[in-house]
C-alpha positions in Angstrom: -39.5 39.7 -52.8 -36.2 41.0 -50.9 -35.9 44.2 -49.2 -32.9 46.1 -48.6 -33.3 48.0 -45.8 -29.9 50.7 -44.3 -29.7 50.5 -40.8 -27.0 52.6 -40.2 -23.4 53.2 -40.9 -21.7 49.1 -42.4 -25.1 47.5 -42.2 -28.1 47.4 -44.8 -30.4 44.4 -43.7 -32.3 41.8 -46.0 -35.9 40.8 -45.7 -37.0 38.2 -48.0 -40.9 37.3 -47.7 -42.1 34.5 -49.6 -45.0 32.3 -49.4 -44.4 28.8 -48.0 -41.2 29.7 -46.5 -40.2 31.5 -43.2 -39.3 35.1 -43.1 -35.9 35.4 -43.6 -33.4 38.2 -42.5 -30.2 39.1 -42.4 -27.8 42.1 -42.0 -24.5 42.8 -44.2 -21.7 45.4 -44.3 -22.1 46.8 -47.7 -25.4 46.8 -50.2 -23.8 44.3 -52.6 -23.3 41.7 -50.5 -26.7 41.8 -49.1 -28.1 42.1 -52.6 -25.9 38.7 -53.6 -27.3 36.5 -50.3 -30.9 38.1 -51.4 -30.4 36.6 -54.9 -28.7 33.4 -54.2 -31.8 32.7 -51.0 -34.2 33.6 -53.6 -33.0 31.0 -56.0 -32.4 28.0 -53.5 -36.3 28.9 -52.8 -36.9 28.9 -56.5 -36.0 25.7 -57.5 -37.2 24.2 -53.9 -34.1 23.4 -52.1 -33.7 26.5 -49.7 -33.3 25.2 -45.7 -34.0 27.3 -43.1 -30.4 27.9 -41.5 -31.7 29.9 -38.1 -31.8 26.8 -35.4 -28.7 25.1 -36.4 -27.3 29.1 -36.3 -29.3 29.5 -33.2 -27.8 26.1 -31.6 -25.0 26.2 -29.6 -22.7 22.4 -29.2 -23.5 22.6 -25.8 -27.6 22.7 -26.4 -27.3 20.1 -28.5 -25.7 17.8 -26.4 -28.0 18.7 -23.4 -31.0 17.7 -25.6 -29.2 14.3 -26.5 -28.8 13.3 -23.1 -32.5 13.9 -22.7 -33.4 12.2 -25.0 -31.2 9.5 -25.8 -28.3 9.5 -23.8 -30.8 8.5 -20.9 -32.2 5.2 -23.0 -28.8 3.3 -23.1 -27.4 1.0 -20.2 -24.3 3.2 -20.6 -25.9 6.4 -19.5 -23.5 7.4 -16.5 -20.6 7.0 -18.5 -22.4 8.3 -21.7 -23.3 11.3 -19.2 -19.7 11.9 -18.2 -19.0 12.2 -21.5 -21.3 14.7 -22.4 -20.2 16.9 -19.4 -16.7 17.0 -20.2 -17.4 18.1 -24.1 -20.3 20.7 -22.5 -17.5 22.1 -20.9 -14.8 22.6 -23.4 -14.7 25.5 -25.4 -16.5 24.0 -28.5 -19.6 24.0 -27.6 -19.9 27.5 -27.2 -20.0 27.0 -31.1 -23.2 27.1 -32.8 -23.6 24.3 -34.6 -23.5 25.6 -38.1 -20.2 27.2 -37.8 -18.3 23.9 -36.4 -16.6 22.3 -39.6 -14.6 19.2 -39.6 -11.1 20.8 -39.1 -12.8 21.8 -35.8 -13.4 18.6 -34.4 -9.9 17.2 -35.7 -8.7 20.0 -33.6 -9.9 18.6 -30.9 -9.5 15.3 -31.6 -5.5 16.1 -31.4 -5.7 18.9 -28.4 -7.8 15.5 -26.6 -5.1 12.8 -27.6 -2.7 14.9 -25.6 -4.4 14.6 -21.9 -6.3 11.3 -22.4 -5.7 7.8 -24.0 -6.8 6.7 -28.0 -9.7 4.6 -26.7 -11.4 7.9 -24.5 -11.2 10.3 -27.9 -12.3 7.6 -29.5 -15.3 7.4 -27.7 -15.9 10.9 -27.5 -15.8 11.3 -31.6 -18.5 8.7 -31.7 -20.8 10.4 -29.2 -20.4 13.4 -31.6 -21.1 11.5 -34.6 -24.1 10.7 -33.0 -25.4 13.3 -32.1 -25.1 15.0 -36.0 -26.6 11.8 -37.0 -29.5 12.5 -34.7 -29.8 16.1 -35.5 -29.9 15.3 -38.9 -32.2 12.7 -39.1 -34.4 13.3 -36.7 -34.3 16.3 -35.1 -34.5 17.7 -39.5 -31.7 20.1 -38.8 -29.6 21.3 -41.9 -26.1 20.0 -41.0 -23.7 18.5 -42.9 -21.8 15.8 -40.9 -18.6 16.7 -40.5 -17.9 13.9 -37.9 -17.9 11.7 -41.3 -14.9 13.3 -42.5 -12.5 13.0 -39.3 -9.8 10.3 -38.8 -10.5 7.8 -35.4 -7.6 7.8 -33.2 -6.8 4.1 -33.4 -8.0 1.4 -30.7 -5.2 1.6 -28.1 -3.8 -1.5 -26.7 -6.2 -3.6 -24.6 -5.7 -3.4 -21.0 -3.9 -6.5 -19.5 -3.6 -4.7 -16.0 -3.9 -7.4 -12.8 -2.5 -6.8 -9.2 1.1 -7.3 -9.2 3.3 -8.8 -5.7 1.3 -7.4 -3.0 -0.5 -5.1 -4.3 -4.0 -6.9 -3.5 -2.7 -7.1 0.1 -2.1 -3.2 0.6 -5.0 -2.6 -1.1 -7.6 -3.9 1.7 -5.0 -2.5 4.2 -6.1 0.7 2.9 -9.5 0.3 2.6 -9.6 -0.9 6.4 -7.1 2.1 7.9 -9.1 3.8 10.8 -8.7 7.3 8.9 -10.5 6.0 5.9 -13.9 7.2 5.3 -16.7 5.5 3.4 -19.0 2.6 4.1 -15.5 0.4 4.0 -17.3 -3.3 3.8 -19.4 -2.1 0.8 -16.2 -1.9 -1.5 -14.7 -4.8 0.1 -18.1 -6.2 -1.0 -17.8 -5.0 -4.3 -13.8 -6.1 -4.9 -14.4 -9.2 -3.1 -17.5 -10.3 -5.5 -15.7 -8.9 -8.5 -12.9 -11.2 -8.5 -15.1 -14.0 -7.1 -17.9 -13.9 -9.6 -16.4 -12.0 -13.2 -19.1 -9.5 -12.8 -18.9 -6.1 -14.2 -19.6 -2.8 -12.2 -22.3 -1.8 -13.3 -24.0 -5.6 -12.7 -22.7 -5.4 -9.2 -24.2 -2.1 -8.3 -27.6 -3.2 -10.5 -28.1 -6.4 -8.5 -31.8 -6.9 -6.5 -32.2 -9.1 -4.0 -34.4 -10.6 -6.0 -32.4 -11.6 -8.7 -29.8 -13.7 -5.7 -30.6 -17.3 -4.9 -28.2 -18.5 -2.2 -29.3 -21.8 -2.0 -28.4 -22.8 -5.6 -25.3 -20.5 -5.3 -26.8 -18.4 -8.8 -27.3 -14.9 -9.3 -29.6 -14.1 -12.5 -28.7 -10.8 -14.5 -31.7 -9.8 -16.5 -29.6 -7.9 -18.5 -25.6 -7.4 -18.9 -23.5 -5.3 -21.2 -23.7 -7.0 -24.7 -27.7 -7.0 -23.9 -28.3 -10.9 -23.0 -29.7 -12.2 -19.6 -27.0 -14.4 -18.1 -26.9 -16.6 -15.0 -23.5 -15.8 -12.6 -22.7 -19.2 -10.6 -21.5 -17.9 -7.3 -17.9 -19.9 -5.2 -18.8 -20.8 -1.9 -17.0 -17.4 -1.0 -19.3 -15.7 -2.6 -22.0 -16.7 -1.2 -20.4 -16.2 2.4 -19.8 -12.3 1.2 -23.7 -12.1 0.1 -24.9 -13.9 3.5 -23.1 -11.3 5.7 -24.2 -8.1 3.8 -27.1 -6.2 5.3 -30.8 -5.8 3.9 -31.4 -3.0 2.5 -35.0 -1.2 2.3 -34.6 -0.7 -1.5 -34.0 -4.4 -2.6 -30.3 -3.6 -3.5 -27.8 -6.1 -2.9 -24.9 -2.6 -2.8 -26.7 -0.1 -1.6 -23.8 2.4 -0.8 -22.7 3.2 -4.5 -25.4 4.3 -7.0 -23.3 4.7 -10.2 -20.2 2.9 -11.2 -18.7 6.9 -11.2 -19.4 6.5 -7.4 -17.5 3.0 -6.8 -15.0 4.3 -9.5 -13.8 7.4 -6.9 -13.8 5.0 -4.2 -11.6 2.8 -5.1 -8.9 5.6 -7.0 -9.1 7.0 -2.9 -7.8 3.7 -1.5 -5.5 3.3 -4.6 -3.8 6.4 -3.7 -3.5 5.2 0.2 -2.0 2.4 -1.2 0.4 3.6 -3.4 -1.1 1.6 -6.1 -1.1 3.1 -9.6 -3.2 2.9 -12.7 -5.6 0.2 -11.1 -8.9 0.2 -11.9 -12.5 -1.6 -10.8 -12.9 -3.0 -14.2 -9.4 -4.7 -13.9 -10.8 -7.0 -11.2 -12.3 -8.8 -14.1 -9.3 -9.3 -15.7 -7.7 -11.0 -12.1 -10.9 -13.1 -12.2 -10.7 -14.5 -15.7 -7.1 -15.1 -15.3 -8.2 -17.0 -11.9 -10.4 -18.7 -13.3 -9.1 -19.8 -16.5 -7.3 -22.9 -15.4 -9.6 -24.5 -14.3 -12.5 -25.1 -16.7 -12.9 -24.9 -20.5 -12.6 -21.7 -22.1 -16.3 -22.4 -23.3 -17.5 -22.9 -19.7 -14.8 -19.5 -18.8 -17.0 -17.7 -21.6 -20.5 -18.9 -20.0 -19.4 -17.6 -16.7 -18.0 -14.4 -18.0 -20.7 -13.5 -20.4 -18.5 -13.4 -23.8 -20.5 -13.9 -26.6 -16.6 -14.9 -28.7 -14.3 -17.3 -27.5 -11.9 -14.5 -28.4 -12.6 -12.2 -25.6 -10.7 -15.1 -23.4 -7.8 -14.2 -24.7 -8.3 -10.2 -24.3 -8.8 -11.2 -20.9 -6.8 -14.3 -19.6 -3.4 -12.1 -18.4 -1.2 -15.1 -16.6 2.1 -13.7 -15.1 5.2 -15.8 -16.7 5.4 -17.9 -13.6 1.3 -18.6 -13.7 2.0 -19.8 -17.2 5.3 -22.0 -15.9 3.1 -23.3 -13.5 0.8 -24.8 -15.2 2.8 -26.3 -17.8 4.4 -28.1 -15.2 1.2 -29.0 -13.9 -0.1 -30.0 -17.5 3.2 -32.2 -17.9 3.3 -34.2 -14.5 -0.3 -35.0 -14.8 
């Protein structure tokens, strides 16, 4: 049974007691409208379909998103990125919400506030963290949500990046990395620039490397695991090697052992970008000059191998010749 219960001046507070089901209270302005939530609670718990509202009421955004990180954010390869991600949205206003009052026109609102200081392909990302996380919430965590991520229109995929160094950039570049006033461990990015346009590798294979992993005599380096979650074996240019021979031990077993994260290597190089003068270059670009380095000279299925493409397809996302590459080698293609 309910009881009504005046607390003052505007507020008459509900008790309902019932057995099976939580204690449930709540406080109104007038004795009507506490009577009509009494009623309509009664009757959910009646026919057996009342939810106790008082964690997802009691739950801010921002908790919620801590406990994902915890607890799944931290099992993914992505997890400094994912991380990131979860800071920036921790600190936006939004997640002072709890999350039963966030509806869907709340996250479209900040869907378009977002698409107004970052690119498509970043909200995008950050809508599917948050679809996640309801998901989670919902179905495992047993919270009584509805998921109003289900209901809110993606930004769509922006245009792939097709960025490469242009005229001299590459050359300023290393001239910035090597000025005296730099700071930094300066021959650990080179490493890391120099092995990424060399090899293909991504950042986050770089910086994961072990010693262990590197054979130098049969010029391969073994990744146990990459990206789209298959082991693949890097073949390494002769360069390569000569960068991996003159790099110092390290007592952890890690080929880079100045950069941590790929957020770490990420800050490094936007310093010397700056110094440079260089604009909207960034690490994972480096992959782009490789494939595009490397495509002429083998078979896009051997490129793919080497890359670690599962799709022929991704050759093309990432084979960017400049007009006079491409004039080049259909000069090359006709005198042969």
């Amino acid at each position: 049974m309910a009881s009504i219960s005046k607390r003052g001046d505007y507020q008459f507070q509900v008790t309902i007691r019932r057995k099976g089901y939580p204690s449930q209270t709540k406080t109104f302005e007038t004795r009507a409208e506490a009577q009509m939530w009494a009623r309509e609670t009664e009757s959910k718990m009646d026919q057996g379909y009342f939810r106790d509202l008082r964690e997802v009421e009691q739950t801010t955004l921002a908790q919620a998103l801590e406990r994902y990180l915890k607890s799944i954010t931290t099992t993914k390869k992505g997890y400094v990125a994912e991380r990131n991600r979860i800071r920036q949205l921790q600190r936006h206003p939004i997640a002072l919400r709890s999350l039963a009052s966030l509806r869907s026109k709340d996250f479209a609102e900040y869907r378009d506030e977002r698409l107004l200081e970052v690119s498509n392909n970043s909200v995008r990302l950050e809508l599917a963290l948050l679809s996640h996380l309801f998901t989670i919430a919902i179905k495992e965590w047993s919270m009584p949500l509805e998921h109003a991520l289900k209901n809110i229109r993606k930004p769509k995929p922006g245009k792939g990046r097709d960025r490469r160094f242009v005229g001299d950039e590459e050359k300023r570049l290393r001239e910035a990395i090597n000025r005296p006033e730099a700071r930094g461990a300066k021959h650990w990015l080179t490493a890391c620039i120099d092995l990424a346009i060399e090899t293909g590798m991504r950042a986050g294979e770089i910086l994961s490397i072990d010693w262990l992993q590197v054979n130098l005599e049969t010029g391969v380096i073994r990744l146990s695991e990459t990206k789209n979650g298959s082991a693949r074996s890097v073949p390494l240019t002769d360069k390569a090697v000569a960068i991996l021979r003159n790099l110092p031990r390290h007592i952890t077993g890690r080929v880079i052992a100045n950069f941590y994260d790929t957020s770490g290597l990420d800050r490094a190089l936007k310093r010397v970008c700056i110094a440079a003068g260089i604009e909207d270059f960034h690490f994972h670009d480096l992959r782009h000059e490789a494939a595009t380095r490397l495509a002429p000279h083998m078979p896009v299925q051997t490129l793919a191998k080497v890359m670690g493409w599962k799709t022929l397809q991704m050759a093309m996302r990432y084979y960017n010749p400049s007009d006079d590459e491409l004039v080049s080698t259909i000069r090359r293609a006709v005198a042969a």
